[in-house]
C-alpha positions as CSV (number, residue, x, y, z in Angstrom):
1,X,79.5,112.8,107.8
2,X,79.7,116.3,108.7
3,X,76.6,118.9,107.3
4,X,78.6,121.1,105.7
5,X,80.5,117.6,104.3
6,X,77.3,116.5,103.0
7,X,76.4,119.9,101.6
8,X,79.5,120.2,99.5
9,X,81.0,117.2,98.9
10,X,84.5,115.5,100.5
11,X,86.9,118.5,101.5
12,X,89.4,117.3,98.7
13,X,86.0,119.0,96.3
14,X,85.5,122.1,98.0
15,X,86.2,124.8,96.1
16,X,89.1,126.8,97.3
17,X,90.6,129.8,96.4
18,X,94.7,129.7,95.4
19,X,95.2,126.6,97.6
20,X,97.4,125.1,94.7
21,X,99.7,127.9,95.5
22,X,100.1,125.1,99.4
23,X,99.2,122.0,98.3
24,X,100.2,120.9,95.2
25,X,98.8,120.8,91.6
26,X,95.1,121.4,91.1
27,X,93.0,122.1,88.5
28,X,91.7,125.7,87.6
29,X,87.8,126.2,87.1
30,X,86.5,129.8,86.6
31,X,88.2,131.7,89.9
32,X,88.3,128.0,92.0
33,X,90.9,125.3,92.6
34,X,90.3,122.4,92.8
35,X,93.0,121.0,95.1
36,X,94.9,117.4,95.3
37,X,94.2,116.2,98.5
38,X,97.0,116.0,101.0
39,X,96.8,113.5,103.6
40,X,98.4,115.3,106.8
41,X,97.3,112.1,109.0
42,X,100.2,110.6,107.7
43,X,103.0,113.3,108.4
44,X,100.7,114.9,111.7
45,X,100.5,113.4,115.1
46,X,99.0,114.3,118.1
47,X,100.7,113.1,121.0
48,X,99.7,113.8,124.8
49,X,103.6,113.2,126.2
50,X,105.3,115.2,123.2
51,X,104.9,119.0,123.4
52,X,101.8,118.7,126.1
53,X,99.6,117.1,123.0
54,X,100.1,119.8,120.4
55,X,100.0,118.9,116.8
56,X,103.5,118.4,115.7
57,X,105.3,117.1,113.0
58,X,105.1,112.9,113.4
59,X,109.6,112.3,115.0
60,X,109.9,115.4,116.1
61,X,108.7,118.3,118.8
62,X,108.1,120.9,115.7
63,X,104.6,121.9,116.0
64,X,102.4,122.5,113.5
65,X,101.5,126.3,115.1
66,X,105.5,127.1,114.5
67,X,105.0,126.6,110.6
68,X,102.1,128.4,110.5
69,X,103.1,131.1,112.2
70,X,106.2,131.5,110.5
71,X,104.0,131.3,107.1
72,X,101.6,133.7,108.7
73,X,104.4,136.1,109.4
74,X,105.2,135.9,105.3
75,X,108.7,133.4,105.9
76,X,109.0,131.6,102.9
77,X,108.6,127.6,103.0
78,X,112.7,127.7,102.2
79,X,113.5,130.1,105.0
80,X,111.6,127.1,107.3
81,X,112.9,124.2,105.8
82,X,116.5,125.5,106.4
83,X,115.5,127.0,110.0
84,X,114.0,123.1,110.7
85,X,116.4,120.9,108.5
86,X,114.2,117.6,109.6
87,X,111.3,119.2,107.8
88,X,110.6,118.3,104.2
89,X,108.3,120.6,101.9
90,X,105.5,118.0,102.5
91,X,105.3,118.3,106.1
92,X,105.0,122.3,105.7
93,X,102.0,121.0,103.2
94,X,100.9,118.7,106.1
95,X,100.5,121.6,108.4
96,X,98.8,123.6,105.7
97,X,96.2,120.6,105.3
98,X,96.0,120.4,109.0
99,X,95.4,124.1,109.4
100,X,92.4,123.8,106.6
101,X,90.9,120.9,108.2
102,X,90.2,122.5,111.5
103,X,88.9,125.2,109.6
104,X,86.4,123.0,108.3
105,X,85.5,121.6,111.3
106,X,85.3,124.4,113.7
107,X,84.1,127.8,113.7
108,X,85.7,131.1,115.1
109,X,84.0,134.1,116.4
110,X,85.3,136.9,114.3
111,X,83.9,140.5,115.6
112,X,83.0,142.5,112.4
């Protein structure tokens, strides 16, 4: 169990801001949501001889840095889903889930 795990409780209890607006229902407390966990192991895969071991979606070479980019860039989940027609809505929440999960887990330098 991770420190910061142990110090706040399973991630699917962290308190979060707006992340029902990306992964589904959650319940409002004060300025929190409380999000319903989305299980991106079972949409996510990291394969070392598909796309040099990047995250990707599991049967197929989209990677998970594509949707996130394009949602970075302000594309909206249709826009993607009709650019990528062999993604479904959940697997742009899997990448989501993905994307919060390494945040959890690692830490980046940010100059301030």
């Amino acid at each position: 169990m991770l420190a910061l795990e142990r110090e706040l409780g399973p991630p699917s209890r962290q308190p979060c801001y707006n992340i029902n607006r990306y992964v589904g229902k959650g319940r409002v407390t004060s300025s929190y949501v409380e999000a319903t966990p989305m299980d991106w192991r079972e949409r996510i895969s990291v394969d070392p001889l598909v796309c040099h071991g990047k995250a990707c979606v599991k049967g197929t070479r989209i990677m998970v840095s594509v949707i996130l980019d394009n949602l970075a860039n302000d594309v909206d989940q249709e826009e993607i889903l009709k650019s990528y027609p062999s993604l479904t809505l959940d697997d742009v929440k899997a990448a989501i889930a993905y994307a919060a999960e390494l945040s959890r887990e690692r830490l980046v330098a940010v100059p301030a």
